[in-house]
C-alpha positions in Angstrom: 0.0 0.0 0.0 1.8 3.4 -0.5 1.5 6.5 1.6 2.3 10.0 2.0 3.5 11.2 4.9 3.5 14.5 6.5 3.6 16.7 9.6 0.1 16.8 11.7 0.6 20.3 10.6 0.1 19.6 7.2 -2.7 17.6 7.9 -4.8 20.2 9.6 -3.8 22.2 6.6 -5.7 20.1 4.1 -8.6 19.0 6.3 -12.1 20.1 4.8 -15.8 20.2 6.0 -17.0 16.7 6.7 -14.0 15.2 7.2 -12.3 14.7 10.5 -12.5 17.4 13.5 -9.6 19.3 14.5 -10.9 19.4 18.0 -10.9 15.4 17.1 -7.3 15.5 16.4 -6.4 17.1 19.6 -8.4 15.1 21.6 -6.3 11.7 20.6 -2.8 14.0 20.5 -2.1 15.3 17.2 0.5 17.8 17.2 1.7 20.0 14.6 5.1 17.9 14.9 3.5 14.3 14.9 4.6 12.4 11.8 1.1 11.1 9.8 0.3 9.2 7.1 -2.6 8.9 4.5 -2.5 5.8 2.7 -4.6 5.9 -1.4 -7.6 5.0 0.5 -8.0 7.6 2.8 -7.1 6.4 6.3 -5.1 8.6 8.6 -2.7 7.2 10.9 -0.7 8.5 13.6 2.8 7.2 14.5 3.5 6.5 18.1 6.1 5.0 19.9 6.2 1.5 18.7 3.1 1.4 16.7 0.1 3.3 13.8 -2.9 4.3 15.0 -5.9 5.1 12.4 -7.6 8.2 13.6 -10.0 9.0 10.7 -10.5 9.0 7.2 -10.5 11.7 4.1 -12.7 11.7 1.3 -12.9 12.8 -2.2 -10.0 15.0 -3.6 -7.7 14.6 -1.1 -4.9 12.9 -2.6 -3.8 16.4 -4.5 -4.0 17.9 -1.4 -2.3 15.3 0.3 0.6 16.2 -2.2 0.2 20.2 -2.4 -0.2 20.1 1.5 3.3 17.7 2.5 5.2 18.3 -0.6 5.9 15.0 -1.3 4.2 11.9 -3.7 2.9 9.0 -3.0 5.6 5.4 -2.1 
Protein backbone atom coordinates (compact mmCIF):
# COMPACT_ATOMS: atom_id res chain seq x y z
CA UNK A 1 0.00 0.00 0.00
CA UNK A 2 1.81 3.39 -0.49
CA UNK A 3 1.51 6.54 1.64
CA UNK A 4 2.33 10.01 1.95
CA UNK A 5 3.49 11.20 4.92
CA UNK A 6 3.45 14.52 6.50
CA UNK A 7 3.58 16.75 9.63
CA UNK A 8 0.11 16.75 11.68
CA UNK A 9 0.63 20.31 10.56
CA UNK A 10 0.12 19.62 7.23
CA UNK A 11 -2.65 17.61 7.89
CA UNK A 12 -4.83 20.15 9.64
CA UNK A 13 -3.78 22.22 6.61
CA UNK A 14 -5.71 20.11 4.08
CA UNK A 15 -8.60 19.02 6.26
CA UNK A 16 -12.09 20.09 4.79
CA UNK A 17 -15.75 20.24 6.01
CA UNK A 18 -17.04 16.66 6.68
CA UNK A 19 -13.99 15.24 7.18
CA UNK A 20 -12.27 14.66 10.53
CA UNK A 21 -12.55 17.44 13.48
CA UNK A 22 -9.62 19.30 14.49
CA UNK A 23 -10.89 19.40 17.97
CA UNK A 24 -10.93 15.37 17.12
CA UNK A 25 -7.33 15.47 16.41
CA UNK A 26 -6.37 17.13 19.59
CA UNK A 27 -8.37 15.07 21.57
CA UNK A 28 -6.35 11.75 20.61
CA UNK A 29 -2.84 13.96 20.54
CA UNK A 30 -2.10 15.33 17.24
CA UNK A 31 0.46 17.79 17.18
CA UNK A 32 1.71 19.95 14.62
CA UNK A 33 5.13 17.86 14.93
CA UNK A 34 3.47 14.35 14.89
CA UNK A 35 4.59 12.39 11.84
CA UNK A 36 1.12 11.13 9.80
CA UNK A 37 0.31 9.20 7.11
CA UNK A 38 -2.58 8.92 4.54
CA UNK A 39 -2.54 5.82 2.71
CA UNK A 40 -4.59 5.87 -1.37
CA UNK A 41 -7.60 5.01 0.52
CA UNK A 42 -8.02 7.59 2.76
CA UNK A 43 -7.14 6.40 6.28
CA UNK A 44 -5.13 8.57 8.57
CA UNK A 45 -2.67 7.18 10.86
CA UNK A 46 -0.66 8.52 13.62
CA UNK A 47 2.84 7.17 14.52
CA UNK A 48 3.48 6.53 18.11
CA UNK A 49 6.15 4.99 19.85
CA UNK A 50 6.20 1.47 18.68
CA UNK A 51 3.14 1.42 16.69
CA UNK A 52 0.15 3.34 13.79
CA UNK A 53 -2.94 4.30 14.97
CA UNK A 54 -5.91 5.12 12.38
CA UNK A 55 -7.65 8.16 13.57
CA UNK A 56 -9.98 8.98 10.66
CA UNK A 57 -10.45 9.02 7.20
CA UNK A 58 -10.49 11.68 4.14
CA UNK A 59 -12.71 11.67 1.28
CA UNK A 60 -12.94 12.79 -2.18
CA UNK A 61 -10.04 15.01 -3.58
CA UNK A 62 -7.70 14.63 -1.14
CA UNK A 63 -4.91 12.92 -2.65
CA UNK A 64 -3.76 16.42 -4.46
CA UNK A 65 -4.03 17.93 -1.43
CA UNK A 66 -2.27 15.32 0.30
CA UNK A 67 0.55 16.21 -2.18
CA UNK A 68 0.20 20.24 -2.37
CA UNK A 69 -0.15 20.12 1.47
CA UNK A 70 3.28 17.68 2.49
CA UNK A 71 5.21 18.33 -0.64
CA UNK A 72 5.94 15.00 -1.31
CA UNK A 73 4.15 11.94 -3.66
CA UNK A 74 2.91 9.04 -2.99
CA UNK A 75 5.60 5.38 -2.05
Amino acid sequence: MRYIEMTGHALMSMIEPGEILPEQLQRIGLTDTCLVRVNEQGDVEVRRHNRWDLIGGLVGGFAPRAERASGRTWA
